[in-house]
C-alpha positions, 0 to 999 in steps of 0.5 A: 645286827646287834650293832644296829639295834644299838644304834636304834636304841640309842636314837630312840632314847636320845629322842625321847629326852629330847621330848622330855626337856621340850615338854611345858613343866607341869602347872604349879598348883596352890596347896593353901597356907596351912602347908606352909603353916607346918613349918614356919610356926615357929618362926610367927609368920602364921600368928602375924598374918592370921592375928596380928595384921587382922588385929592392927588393920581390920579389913585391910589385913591380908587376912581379911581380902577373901572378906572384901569380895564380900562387901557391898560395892564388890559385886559392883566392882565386879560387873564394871569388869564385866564378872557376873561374880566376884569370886570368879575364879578366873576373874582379877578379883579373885586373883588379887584378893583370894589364894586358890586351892582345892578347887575354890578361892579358900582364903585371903591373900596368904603365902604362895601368893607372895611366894608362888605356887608350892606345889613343886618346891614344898617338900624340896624348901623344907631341905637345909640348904635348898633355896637356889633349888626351891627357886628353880622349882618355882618358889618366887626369889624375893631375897635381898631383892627389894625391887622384886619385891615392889614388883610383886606388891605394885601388881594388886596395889596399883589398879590399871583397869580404868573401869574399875576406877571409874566405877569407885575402886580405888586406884592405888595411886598413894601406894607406898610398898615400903610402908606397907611391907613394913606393916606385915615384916614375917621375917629375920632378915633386915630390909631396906624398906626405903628402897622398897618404897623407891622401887615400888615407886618406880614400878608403879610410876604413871601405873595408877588410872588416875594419877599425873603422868610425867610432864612431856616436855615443852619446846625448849625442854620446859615440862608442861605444867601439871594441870595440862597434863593430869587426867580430870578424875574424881578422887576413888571412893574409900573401901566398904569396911563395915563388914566384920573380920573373924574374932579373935580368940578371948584370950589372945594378947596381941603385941604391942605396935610402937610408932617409929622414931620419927615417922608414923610408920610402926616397928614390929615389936619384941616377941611377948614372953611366953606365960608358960612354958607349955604354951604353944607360940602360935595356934594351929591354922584355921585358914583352911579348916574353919568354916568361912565366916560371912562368905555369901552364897555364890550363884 
């Protein structure tokens, strides 16, 4: 008897695991920047993205992308898409222009959209020595990988939906990620930018609406001339940068961006000495705690 009910305990249990490891891993949620902000201060990512790109490129940073949903041709935009609204959560929109947390699309392209959703490897990536344990939590594996890093880029870059382009977005088909990576570097590690840009080509080759396809060859192999094969577009319509980007505090003395030696792309500059020694590196972040500025009233 009492072997029996070992026996039926130990089916039970074995099917239970069974269950477990067959069950769908919980969704991955955003927690928002401010959680990452915590711990990566001190290494300036948070001052870079919140101040320094808004600084350099305005409504093109990073920063400014929850703004754009905002503008005036992005209703438009959104309806060519068939959204009655562009901060529709489900919408691609909002998918390329916003991080969601707490219920709402709460800021710009911030760090789990790169990263992934952090709600599963937060606490774990804070552990020395937890990366290869953070990534199989869900943190994005981007290290040393540049063509992952394309990749990701060429996603929201590189426009696919031939109706947004119809309808005067711009397509992307000029996207070069490895300049563009360049423009935001938030790390210490060197990058063969370069490669990222080849990468981001390949990622995105024939991608763009709107761009050339590669020629199909003739008979005898000679490729077909480009003007029999590029598609008759008009070129895309530039973005509405008119609406204005939080303002920076007075007192805030922003890095000097040096052109590189030989290119019109920039080097990030030497960290600028502290004025004193109680002078914090990096504000606390307002991404998620300051009121939205200009962020219309949805419907």
């Amino acid at each position: 008897m009492r072997l029996h009910m070992t026996h039926e305990w130990l089916r039970v249990r074995v099917a239970a695991l069974v269950l477990a490891s067959s069950a769908p891993a919980a969704a991955q949620t955003f927690l928002g920047p401010s959680k990452c902000v915590q711990c990566h201060d001190h290494e300036r990512q948070a001052a870079k993205w919140q101040k320094e790109e808004p600084l350099a490129f305005k409504g093109k940073a990073h920063y400014a992308t929850l703004k754009q949903l905002d503008a005036p041709k992005a209703l438009g935009w959104a309806k060519a898409i068939g959204l009655a609204d562009p901060y529709d959560l489900k919408g691609s929109c909002v998918k390329c222009h916003a991080t969601v947390f707490r219920g709402d699309a709460n800021a710009g392209v911030s760090c789990e959209i790169c990263h992934g959703a952090a709600s599963g490897y937060n606490d774990l990536h804070q552990q020395k020595g937890s990366y290869a344990r953070a990534v199989a939590a869900g943190l994005r594996d981007l290290r040393d990988k540049p063509a992952a890093i394309a990749r990701l880029c060429v996603e929201c870059h590189v426009v696919t939906d031939r109706r947004l382009a119809a309808a005067g977005h711009p397509a992307g088909e000029g996207f070069d990620a490895g300049a563009s990576l360049l423009k935001l570097v938030h790390w210490t590690r060197g990058y063969d930018f370069a490669q990222v840009t080849a990468a981001g080509r390949a990622a995105g080759a024939g991608r763009a609406v709107g761009a050339t396809p590669p020629a199909p060859a003739r008979a005898g192999g000679r490729p077909a001339t480009a003007a029999a094969t590029a598609p008759a577009t008009a070129p895309p319509a530039p973005w509405d940068w008119s609406q204005p980007v939080r303002a920076l505090p007075q007192d805030y003395v922003p890095e000097p961006v040096q052109p590189a030696a030989g290119g019109g792309e920039t080097e990030p500059a030497a960290p600028r000495a502290r004025a004193r020694v109680d002078e914090p590196v990096v504000p606390p972040s307002i991404a998620e705690d300051g009121a939205l500025v200009g962020r219309r009233t949805r419907r």
